[in-house]
ZATIZA-189528 format. One record per residue (C-alpha): x, y, z. Coordinates in steps of 0.001 Angstrom, whole numbers, padded with zeros to 6 digits, always signed. Each point is the difference from the previous one (the first is absolute). Example, Ala and Ser with C-alpha at 12.3 -4.5 7.8 and 13.67 -1.06 7.14 Angstrom:
# residues 2
+012300-004500+007800 +001370+003440-000660 
END
This chain:
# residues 232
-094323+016149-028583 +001377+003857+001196 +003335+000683-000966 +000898+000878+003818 -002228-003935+001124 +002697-001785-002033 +003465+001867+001351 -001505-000600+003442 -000375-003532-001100 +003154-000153-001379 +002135+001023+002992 -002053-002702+002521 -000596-002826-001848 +002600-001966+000373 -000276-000269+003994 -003810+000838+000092 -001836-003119+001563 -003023+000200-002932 +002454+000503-002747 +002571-002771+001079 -002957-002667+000781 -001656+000949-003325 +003326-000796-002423 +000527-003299+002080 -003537-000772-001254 +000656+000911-003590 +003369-001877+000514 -001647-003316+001188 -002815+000477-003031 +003069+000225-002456 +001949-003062+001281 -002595-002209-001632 +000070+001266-003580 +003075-000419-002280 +001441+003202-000556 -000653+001556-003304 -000915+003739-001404 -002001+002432+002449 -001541+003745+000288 -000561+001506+003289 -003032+002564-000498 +000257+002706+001820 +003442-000980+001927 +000647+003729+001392 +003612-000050+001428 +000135-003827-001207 +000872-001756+003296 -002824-002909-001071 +002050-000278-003534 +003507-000372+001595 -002057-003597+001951 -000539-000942-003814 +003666+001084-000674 +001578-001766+002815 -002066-003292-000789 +001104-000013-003922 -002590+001170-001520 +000298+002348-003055 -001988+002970+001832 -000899+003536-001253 -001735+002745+002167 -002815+001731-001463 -000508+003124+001798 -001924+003608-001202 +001552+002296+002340 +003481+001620-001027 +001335+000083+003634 -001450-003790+000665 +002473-001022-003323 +002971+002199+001274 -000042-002093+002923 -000397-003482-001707 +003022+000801-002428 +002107+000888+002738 -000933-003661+001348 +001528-001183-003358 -003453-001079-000805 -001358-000268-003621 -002240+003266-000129 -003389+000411-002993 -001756+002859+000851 -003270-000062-000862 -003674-000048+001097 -001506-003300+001405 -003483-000053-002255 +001966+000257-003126 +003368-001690+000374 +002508+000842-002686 +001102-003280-000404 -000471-002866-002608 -002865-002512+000405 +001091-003663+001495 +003230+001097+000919 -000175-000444+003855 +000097-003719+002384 -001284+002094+002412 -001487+003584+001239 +000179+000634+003728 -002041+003730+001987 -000150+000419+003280 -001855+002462+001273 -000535+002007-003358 -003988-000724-001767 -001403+001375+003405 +002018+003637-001486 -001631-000040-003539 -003605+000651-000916 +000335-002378-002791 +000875-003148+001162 -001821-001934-002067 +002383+000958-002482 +003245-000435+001692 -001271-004026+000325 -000851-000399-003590 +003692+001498-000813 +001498-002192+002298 -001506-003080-002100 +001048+002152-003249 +003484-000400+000930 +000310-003613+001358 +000756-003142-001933 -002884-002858-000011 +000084-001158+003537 +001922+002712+001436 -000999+001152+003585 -000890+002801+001980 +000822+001153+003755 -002174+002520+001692 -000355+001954+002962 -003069+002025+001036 -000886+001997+003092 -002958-001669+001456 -003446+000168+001253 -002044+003804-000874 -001064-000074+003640 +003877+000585+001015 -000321+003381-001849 +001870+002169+001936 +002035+003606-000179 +003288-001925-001042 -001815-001207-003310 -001066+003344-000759 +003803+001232+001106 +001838-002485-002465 -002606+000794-002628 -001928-003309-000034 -002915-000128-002255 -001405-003100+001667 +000297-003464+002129 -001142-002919-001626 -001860-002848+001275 +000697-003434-001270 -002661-000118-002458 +001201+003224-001522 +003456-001307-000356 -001073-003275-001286 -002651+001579-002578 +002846+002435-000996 +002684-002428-001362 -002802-002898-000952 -001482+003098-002264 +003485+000418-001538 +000430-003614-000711 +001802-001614+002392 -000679-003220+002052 +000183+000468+003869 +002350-001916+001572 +000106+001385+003456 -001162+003110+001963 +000700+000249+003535 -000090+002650+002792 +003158+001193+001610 +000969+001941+003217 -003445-001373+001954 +001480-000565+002960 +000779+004232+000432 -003363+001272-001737 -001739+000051+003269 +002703+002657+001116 +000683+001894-003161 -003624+000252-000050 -000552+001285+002948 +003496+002224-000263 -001926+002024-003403 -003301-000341+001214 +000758+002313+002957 +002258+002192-001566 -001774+002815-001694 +002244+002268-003036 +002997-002507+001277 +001170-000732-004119 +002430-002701-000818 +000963-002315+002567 +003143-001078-002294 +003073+001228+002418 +002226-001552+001886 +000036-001476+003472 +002350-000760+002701 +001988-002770-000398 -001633-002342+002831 -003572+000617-001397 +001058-000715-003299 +001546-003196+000588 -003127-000681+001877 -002255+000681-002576 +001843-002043-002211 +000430-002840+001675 -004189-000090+000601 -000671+000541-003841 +002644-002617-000703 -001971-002718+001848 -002543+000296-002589 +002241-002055-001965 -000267-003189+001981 -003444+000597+000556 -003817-000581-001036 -000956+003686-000587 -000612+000804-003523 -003579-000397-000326 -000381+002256+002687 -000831+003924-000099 +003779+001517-000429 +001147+003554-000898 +001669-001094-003706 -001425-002583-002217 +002683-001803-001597 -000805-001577-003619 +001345-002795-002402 -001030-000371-003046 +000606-001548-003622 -000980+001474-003870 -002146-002475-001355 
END
């Protein structure tokens, strides 16, 4: 991701409607596994890795860019620099590897997966998140330097290729994609549609996308795909 995509991140995440609903979902997915050892690939300004933190798990943030790192240090966060298709880190080391929102940045992502399995023990897991669906293509993936969206096949094919056993994949945010489809679809050179709102829409927002939690939407088309899965 650009240097100036993850300061902007940085200084609205923690109120931001997408960014607050999308750590309670990495929360939830981490309050059924026993803590243990875990690597966030390609944490930028480490927000995700201070959930791991603050839920005891042993968590490092893997992140390229220098400014990204910066950031995560100053969180007190434990900081590898590195890049995500060939991890400097030892082989079966990790209980986990969590990315959000990273493979759709790097051309080889075929790689990244199979270094994810590199790195985890036998039986160690994976959490994933992946803008959806090519036919949302829009200005704000081009913006925020998106290389593609996947499809569920794609994501499943990816990580089964690697060597891992599905255990989930679900969609996430469906119940806004007919609006943030139509907001990028009409909006022609508009870039990055990460910035904040007002207060009232955010809480808004947030409240819709939360519902999804309580309810029967993740086979349906959604703007992320959201994936679990376990090294063979």
């Amino acid at each position: 991701m650009d240097p100036v995509e993850i300061k902007q991140m940085a200084v609205i995440e923690e109120s931001h409607w997408w960014f607050r609903e999308r750590r309670a979902l990495i929360a939830r997915e981490l309050r059924r596994v026993t803590p243990g050892k875990a690597i966030d690939i390609g944490a930028a300004a480490g927000r995700n890795t201070s959930v791991l933190v603050d839920l005891g798990w042993q968590a490092y943030a893997l992140e390229y860019d220098e400014s990204g790192a910066e950031m995560a240090k100053e969180r007190d966060i434990n900081v590898v620099r590195g890049d995500a298709t060939l991890l400097p880190l030892p082989s079966s080391t990790f209980d986990l590897a969590v990315s959000y929102d990273v493979l759709e940045h790097i051309e080889d992502d075929a790689a990244v997966a199979r270094e994810m399995l590199r790195v985890l023990k036998p039986g160690g897991r994976v959490l994933i998140a992946v803008p959806a669906d090519p036919k949302l293509w829009s200005e704000h993936d081009d913006a925020v330097s998106h290389l593609r969206r996947y499809t569920r096949e794609s994501l499943t094919t990816l990580f089964e290729d690697a060597g891992f056993d599905i255990e989930k994949v679900k969609s996430w945010n469906v119940i806004l994609r007919p609006a943030i489809a139509w907001k990028r679809g009409r909006e022609s050179n508009s870039g990055s549609d990460i910035e904040a709102v007002s207060k009232p829409l955010n809480r808004v927002l947030h409240a819709i996308v939360g519902a999804e939690r309580y309810l029967p939407t993740g086979k349906l088309p959604g703007v992320s795909l959201m994936l679990r899965a376990r090294k063979r």
